[in-house]
N, C-alpha and C positions, 0 to 999 in steps of 0.2 A: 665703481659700478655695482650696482647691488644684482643677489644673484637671485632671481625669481625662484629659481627653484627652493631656495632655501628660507624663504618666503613664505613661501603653500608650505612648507613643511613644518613653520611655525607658530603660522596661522592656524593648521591641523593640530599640534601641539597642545596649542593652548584654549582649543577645543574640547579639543580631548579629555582634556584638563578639567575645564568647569564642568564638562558632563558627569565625569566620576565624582567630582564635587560632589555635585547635585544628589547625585544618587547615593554616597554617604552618608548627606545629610538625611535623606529622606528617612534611610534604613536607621541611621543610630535615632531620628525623633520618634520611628517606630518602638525601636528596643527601649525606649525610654518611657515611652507611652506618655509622652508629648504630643495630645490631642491639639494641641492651639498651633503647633509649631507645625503641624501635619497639616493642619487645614489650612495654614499659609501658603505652606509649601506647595500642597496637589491644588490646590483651588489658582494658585496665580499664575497668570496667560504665561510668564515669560517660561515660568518653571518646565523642567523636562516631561518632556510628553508621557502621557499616560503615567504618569506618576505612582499611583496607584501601583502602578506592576512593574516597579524597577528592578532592575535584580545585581546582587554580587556578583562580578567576573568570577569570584575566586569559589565561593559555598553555591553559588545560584539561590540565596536568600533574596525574596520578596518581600514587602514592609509586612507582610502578613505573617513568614516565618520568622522574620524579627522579631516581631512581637510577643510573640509565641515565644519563641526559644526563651525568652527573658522570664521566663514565668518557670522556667524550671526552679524546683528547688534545689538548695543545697545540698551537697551530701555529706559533710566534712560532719565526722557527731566528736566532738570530745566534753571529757566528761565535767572538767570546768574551765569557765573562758573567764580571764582576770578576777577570780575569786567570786565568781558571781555562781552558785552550784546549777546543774546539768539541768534540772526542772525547768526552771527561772529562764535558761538559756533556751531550751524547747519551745516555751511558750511564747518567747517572746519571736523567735521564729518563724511560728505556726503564726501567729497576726499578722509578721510582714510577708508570709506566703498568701494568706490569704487577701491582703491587701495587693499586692501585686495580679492576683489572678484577677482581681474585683478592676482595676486599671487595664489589666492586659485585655481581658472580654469588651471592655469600653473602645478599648482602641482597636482592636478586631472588627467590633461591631461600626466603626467608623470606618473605617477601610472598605468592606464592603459595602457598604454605602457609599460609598466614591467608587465603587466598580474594580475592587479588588479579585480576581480570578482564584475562583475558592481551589481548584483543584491544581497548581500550578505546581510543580517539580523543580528541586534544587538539585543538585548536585549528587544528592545520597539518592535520589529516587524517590523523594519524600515530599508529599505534599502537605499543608499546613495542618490538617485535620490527621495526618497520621503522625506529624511532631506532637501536633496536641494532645492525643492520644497516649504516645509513645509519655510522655512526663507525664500525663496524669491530669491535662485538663480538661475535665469532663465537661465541664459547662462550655467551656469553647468549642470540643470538638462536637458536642450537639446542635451548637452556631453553625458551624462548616457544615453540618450534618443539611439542617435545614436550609442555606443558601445552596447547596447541592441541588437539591428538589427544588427550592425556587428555579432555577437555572433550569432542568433539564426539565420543568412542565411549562417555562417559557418556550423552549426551545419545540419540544412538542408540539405545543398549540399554535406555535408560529409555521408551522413545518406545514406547507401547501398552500399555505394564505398571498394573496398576491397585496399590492396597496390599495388602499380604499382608494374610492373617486368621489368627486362632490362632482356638483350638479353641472359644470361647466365642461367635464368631461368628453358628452356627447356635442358638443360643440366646436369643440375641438378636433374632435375625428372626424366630425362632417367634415372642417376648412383644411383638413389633412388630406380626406380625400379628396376633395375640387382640385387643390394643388397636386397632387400624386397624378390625377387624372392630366391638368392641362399638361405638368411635364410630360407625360408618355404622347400626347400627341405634338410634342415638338421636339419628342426624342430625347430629351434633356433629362430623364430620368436615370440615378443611378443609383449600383446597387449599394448598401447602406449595413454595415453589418450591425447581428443583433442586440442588443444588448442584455449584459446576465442584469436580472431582481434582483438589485442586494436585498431587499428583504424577505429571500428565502433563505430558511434557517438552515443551517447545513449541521444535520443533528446526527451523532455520533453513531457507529454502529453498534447491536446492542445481540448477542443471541444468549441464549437460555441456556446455551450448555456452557458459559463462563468464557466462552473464548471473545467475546465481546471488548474488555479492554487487555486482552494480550495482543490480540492481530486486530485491529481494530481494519485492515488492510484486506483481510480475509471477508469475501462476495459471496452469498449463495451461488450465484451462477459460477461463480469460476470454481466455485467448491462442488458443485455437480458438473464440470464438465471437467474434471480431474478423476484420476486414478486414484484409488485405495490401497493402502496397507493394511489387509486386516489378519486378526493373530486372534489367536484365543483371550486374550485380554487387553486386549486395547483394536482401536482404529486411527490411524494416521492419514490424514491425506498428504500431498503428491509436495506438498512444503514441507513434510512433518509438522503439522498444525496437531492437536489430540482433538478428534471429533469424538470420540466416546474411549471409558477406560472401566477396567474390573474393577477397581477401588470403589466405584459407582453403584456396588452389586448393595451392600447391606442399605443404602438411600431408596434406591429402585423397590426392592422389597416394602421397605416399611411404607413407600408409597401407592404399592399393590394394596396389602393389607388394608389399607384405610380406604382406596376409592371400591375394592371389591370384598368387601369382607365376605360372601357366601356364594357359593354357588349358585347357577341359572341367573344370573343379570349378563346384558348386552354391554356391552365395554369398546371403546374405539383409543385405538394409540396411535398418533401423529407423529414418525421420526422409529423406528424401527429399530437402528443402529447394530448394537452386537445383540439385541434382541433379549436383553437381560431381563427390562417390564414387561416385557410380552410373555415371557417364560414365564413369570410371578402369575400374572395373570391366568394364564392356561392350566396353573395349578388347583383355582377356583372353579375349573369346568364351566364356562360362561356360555352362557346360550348362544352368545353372537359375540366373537372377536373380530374388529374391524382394524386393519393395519394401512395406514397410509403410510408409504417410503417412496422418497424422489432420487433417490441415487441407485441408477444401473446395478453397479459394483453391489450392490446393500442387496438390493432383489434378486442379483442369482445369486449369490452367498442365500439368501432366507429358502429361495426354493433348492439349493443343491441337499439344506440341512431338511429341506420338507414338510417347510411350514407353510407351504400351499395346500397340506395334505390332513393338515391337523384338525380336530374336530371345530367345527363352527368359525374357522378362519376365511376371512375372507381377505385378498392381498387388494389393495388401488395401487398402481404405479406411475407414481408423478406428487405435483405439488399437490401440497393440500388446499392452496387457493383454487386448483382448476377442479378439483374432487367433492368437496365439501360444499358446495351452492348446488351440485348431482344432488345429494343426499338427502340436504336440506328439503327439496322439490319433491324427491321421492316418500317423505315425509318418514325418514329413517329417524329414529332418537335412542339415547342409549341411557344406562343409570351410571355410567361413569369416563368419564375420558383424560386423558393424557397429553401431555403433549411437551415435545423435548425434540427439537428442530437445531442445526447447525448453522450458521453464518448468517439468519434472519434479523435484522433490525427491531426494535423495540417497534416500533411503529408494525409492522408486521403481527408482532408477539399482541399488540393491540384491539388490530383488526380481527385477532382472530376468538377473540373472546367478546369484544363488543360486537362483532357482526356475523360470528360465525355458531358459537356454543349454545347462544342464546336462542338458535333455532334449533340445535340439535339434545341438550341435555333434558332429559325427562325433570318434572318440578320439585322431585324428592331425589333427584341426582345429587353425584359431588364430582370436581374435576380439579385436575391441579397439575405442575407443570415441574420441569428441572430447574429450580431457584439456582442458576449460577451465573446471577448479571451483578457484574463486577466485581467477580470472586476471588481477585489478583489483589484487592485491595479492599481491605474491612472497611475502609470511608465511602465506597463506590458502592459497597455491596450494602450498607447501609442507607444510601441512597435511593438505592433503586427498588430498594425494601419500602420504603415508603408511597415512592412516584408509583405503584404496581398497587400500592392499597387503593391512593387514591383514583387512578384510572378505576380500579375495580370495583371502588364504591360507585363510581358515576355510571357504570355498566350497569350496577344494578344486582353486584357480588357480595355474598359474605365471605372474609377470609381469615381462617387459623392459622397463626405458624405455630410448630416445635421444634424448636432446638432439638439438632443431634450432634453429638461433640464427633469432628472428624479428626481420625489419627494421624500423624506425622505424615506427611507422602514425600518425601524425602529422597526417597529410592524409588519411587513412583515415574519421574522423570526423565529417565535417561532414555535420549534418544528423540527424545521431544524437543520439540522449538521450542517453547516455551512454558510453567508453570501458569495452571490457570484456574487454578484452585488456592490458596494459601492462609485462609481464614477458619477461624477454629471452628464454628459451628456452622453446620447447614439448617437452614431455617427452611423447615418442610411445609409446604402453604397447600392447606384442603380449602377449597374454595364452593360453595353453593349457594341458588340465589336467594335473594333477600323475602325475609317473613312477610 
């Protein structure tokens, strides 16, 4: 008598079995940069799902970090190999390095085109664009660069869009409601739960002060309806999340400088914090300092230090979405504004330059913001260096960056949930509108 159980358990077996197969195979026709073998494989019905983004039990390697990884070069240098001298050995080297990178971008660039997940995490915490990076391949990791921003101005522009309708739509919801109608008069009506749009985008959280891809889990509202930690050099909320930090101090500055270089201009800053740009600022004697702050905690900290009291301040307490359409009406405009908000979404950081600056900045103004979206990771922060050009040119923006080299922060962290900062330059963006 045969034992069923043992049966299902090698029928599961040998499942099991051809899946890892599969996804072996995928992964070495990757590392091989076997375009023919790949297109077989992810293109045909029977093959494992989603092909494209299989990954190693063991590294968490996708066909994308395969590929990549394979492109490293050697490191082994000796100075003659079977009598051939060390020149001769280099060079011949350097062709099959560059011939594999010339293959490996080929087969990158196939993969994403089959719908390869440009930002996807193995094992180390490394996405394919920080491998490629990491070894030195710059053409590829400016590939990932760019399907990054493809991806995340997809994801944007899809973000509120419901599905079209063609013209039979309205037809439809008439004979929906005749029927909705006779059932309720024969009682026969029931209730029908609703259903979620798949084609809404479900687009990642994004804020300016970098904590964007550390807590991605981190809500404006739950971040204003929490308690503070605040010290002389840093602000913690009620997670240990870092909303604001002293290292911050020499960025803030150099971004004082640039939007207010002289005394008697009207200046407005969005986001308050430990009030380090506001200090920069009140250093220039400005005719009109304008402070929007939405967290409790943050506004008796500003008025216990007395910056209710300080010359030409004026405090708003609350968002700056319920404050800034006031202003706009009152027909207030300034020659420079700021702005560096905690746990806001890109789509937020959006609105408030395409729909809000543009009625408040004077036409020889400049404004510009805390550049720290996706600061946890050079390929994100790269990213979004880009998708922030573009939004800004469609607004109707010009925009400068300058590198400023940030030093090790190291010691900066403890006590913090996590690092959210780790990229060597801050790329400081002065922004005004277009000639």
């Amino acid at each position: 008598m045969t034992d069923p159980t043992t049966n299902e358990f090698s029928e599961f077996s040998i499942t099991q079995i051809d899946v890892d197969l599969d996804v072996q195979e995928i992964l070495l026709a990757a590392s091989q940069h076997d375009i023919p073998k790949l297109r077989r494989l992810v293109r045909t019905p029977s093959s494992h799902a989603d092909a494209a983004n299989v990954k190693d039990p063991e590294t968490g390697y996708t066909p994308l970090h395969s590929a990549i990884a394979a492109c490293e070069p050697e490191t082994e240098d000796a100075d003659e190999t079977n009598g051939v001298n060390s020149a001769q050995a280099n060079g011949d080297e350097t062709d099959a390095n560059a011939e594999t990178l010339k293959t490996g971008a080929e087969t990158v660039r196939f993969l994403l085109h089959e719908g390869a997940i440009w930002n996807d995490l193995d094992r180390n915490d490394e996405t394919p664009g920080c491998l490629a990076r990491r070894i030195g391949a710059t053409e590829i990791y400016e590939m990932l660069v760019d399907a990054g921003v493809r991806a995340e101005m997809l994801l944007s522009r899809l973000e509120g869009y419901g599905p079209l309708s063609d013209g039979d739509d309205e037809d439809e919801e008439e004979e929906e409601e005749e029927q909705e109608e006779g059932a309720d008069a024969s009682g026969e009506n029931e209730t029908v739960p609703e259903l979620v749009d798949a084609t809404e985008a479900d687009v990642a959280t994004v804020t300016t002060t970098g904590e964007r891809l550390a807590n991605p889990e981190v809500s404006n509202p739950g971040y204003l309806d929490s308690s503070l930690n605040i010290t002389r050099d840093r602000i913690l909320d009620s997670d240990q999340n870092g909303v604001m930090m002293g290292w911050e101090t020499s960025i803030m500055q150099k971004s004082a400088q640039k939007l207010l270089p002289r005394p008697g201009l009207k200046v407005l800053n969005v986001g308050h914090g430990m009030g380090i740009v506001d200090g920069f600022f009140q250093e220039q004697s400005p005719a009109a300092h304008h402070i929007i702050e939405a967290h409790p905690d943050v506004v008796a900290e500003m008025k216990r230090k007395g910056w209710d009291t300080k010359p030409g301040v004026v405090i708003h307490e609350g968002r700056w979405q319920d404050i800034l359409p006031g202003l706009v009406g009152n027909g207030e405009t300034f020659d420079a504004i700021y702005y560096d908000t905690f746990a806001e979404s890109y789509a937020d950081f959006r609105d408030f330059f395409s729909e809000q600056v543009i009625g408040l900045l004077e036409q020889d103004g400049k404004w510009g913001f805390f550049n720290g979206m996706g600061a946890d990771r050079q390929i994100s922060y790269d990213v979004y260096q880009k998708v922030a050009e573009m939004d800004l040119f469609e607004a109707g923006f010009d925009i400068e960056w300058e590198d400023i080299p940030v030093p090790k922060l190291d010691g900066e962290w403890e006590g913090v949930r996590r690092a959210y900062w780790v990229v060597d330059n801050y790329r400081l963006p002065l922004c005004r509108f277009m000639d």
